[in-house]
N, C-alpha and C positions, 0 to 999 in steps of 0.2 A: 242057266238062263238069267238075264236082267228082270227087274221088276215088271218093266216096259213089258218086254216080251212073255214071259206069265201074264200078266195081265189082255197083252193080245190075244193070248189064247185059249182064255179061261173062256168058258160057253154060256154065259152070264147068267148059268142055270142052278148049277151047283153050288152048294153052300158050303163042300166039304172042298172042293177043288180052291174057292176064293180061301178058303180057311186055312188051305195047304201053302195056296201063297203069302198069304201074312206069316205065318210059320216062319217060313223059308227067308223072308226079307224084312220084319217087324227088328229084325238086332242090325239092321244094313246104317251108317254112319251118318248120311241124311233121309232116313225111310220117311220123314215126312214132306219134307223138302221136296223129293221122288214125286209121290203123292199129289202136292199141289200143282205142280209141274204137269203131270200125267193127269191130272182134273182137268185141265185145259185139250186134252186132245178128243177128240171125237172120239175114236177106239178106244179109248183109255178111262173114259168121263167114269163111267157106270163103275168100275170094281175099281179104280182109286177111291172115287168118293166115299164107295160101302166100304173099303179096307181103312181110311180115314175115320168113320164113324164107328168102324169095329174098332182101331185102336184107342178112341176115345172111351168108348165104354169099356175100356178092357184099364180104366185108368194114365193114360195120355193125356198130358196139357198140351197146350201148342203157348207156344211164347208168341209175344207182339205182330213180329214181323211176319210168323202164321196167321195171325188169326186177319192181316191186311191182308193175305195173299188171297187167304179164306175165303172174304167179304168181297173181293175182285171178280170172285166164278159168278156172280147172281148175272154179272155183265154179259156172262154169255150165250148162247142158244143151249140149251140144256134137254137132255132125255129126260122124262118123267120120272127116270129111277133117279139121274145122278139130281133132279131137284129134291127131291123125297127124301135122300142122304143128305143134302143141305139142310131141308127143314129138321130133319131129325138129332142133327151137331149141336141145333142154337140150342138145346138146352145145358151145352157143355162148353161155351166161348160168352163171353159178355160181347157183344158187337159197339167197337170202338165208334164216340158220338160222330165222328167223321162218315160214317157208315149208316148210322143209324136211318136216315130220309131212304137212299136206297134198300135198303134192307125191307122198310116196312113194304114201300113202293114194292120189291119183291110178293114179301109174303103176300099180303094182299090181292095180288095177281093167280098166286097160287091157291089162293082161296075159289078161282072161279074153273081153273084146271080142268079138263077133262077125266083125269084119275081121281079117283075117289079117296085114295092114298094118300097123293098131293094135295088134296083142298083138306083133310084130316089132319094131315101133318101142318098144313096152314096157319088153320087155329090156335093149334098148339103154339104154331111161332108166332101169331097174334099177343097170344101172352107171355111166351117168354121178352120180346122186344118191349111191351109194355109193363113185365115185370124189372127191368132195367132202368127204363124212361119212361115214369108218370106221365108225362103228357101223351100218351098213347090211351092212359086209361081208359079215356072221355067216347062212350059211346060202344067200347067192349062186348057191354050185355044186350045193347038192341042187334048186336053185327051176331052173337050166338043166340040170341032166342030165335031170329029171321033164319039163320042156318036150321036149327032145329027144325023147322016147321018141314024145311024142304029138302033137308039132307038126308043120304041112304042111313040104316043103321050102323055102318063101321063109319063113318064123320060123324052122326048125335055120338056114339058111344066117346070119342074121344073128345068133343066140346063136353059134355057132361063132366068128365075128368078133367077139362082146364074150369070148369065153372068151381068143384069143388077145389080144386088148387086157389083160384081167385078167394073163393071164400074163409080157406084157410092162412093164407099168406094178405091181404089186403086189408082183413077185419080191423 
């Protein structure tokens, strides 16, 4: 079977079946290429982007012309999963300054999401984008103290974590 079609058929439920197809296709000649390609399709959006973000944490760079192609999916209609794989990359890509207005413009958006996941993951890429580009700092701590007041406990939990990250990396 092609990556494509694994991917078709994976039941977007199982952890061990997506796992079996990176297995299976993570040595393939363009596996990432594949990937970005397959982040664009509707059926495909959700276990490319999580197979993307697994190979990233699995030690995966993406060279340039990735991390352009990367920056191009914020463009389009997206599941709350394949966004939530998005938000969860930026801490593994510097987002080239060509990107960077979009990107925030992203995350930003994603901060007001319906998933509690995606506006979580949000935050986080509130600060990774502002740990890149200072001019984002300006306003950080009033946009997480406002979150806190009003967010469930799985988003405070993870602003509390970028607040200590800010305090250790910004001092």
């Amino acid at each position: 079977m092609t990556l494509q079609d694994d991917i078709q058929t994976w039941d977007k439920k199982s952890k061990q079946d997506i796992l079996d197809v990176y297995n299976r296709h993570s040595g393939d000649a363009d596996f990432v290429g594949s990937l970005l390609d397959l982040s664009k399709h509707d059926d495909c959006s959700e276990g490319a982007t999580w197979l993307l973000k697994h190979a990233l944490e699995n030690g995966l760079e993406l060279n340039d012309q990735h991390i352009n192609v990367f920056c191009g999916l914020i463009e389009l209609e997206l599941s709350w999963q394949s966004k939530l794989h998005i938000l969860q990359i930026l801490p593994f890509i510097i987002v080239p300054a060509e990107y960077k207005h979009q990107m925030m413009a992203f995350i930003r958006q994603s901060t007001e999401d319906e998933n509690k996941f995606v506006r979580a993951w949000a935050y986080n890429g509130l600060y990774e984008l502002a740990n890149t580009y200072p001019e984002y700092r300006d306003g950080l701590s009033v946009i997480f103290d406002a979150a806190q007041e009003t967010e469930p406990p799985a988003v405070k939990a993870r602003i509390r974590n970028v607040k200590k990250s800010i305090a250790k990396n910004w001092s």
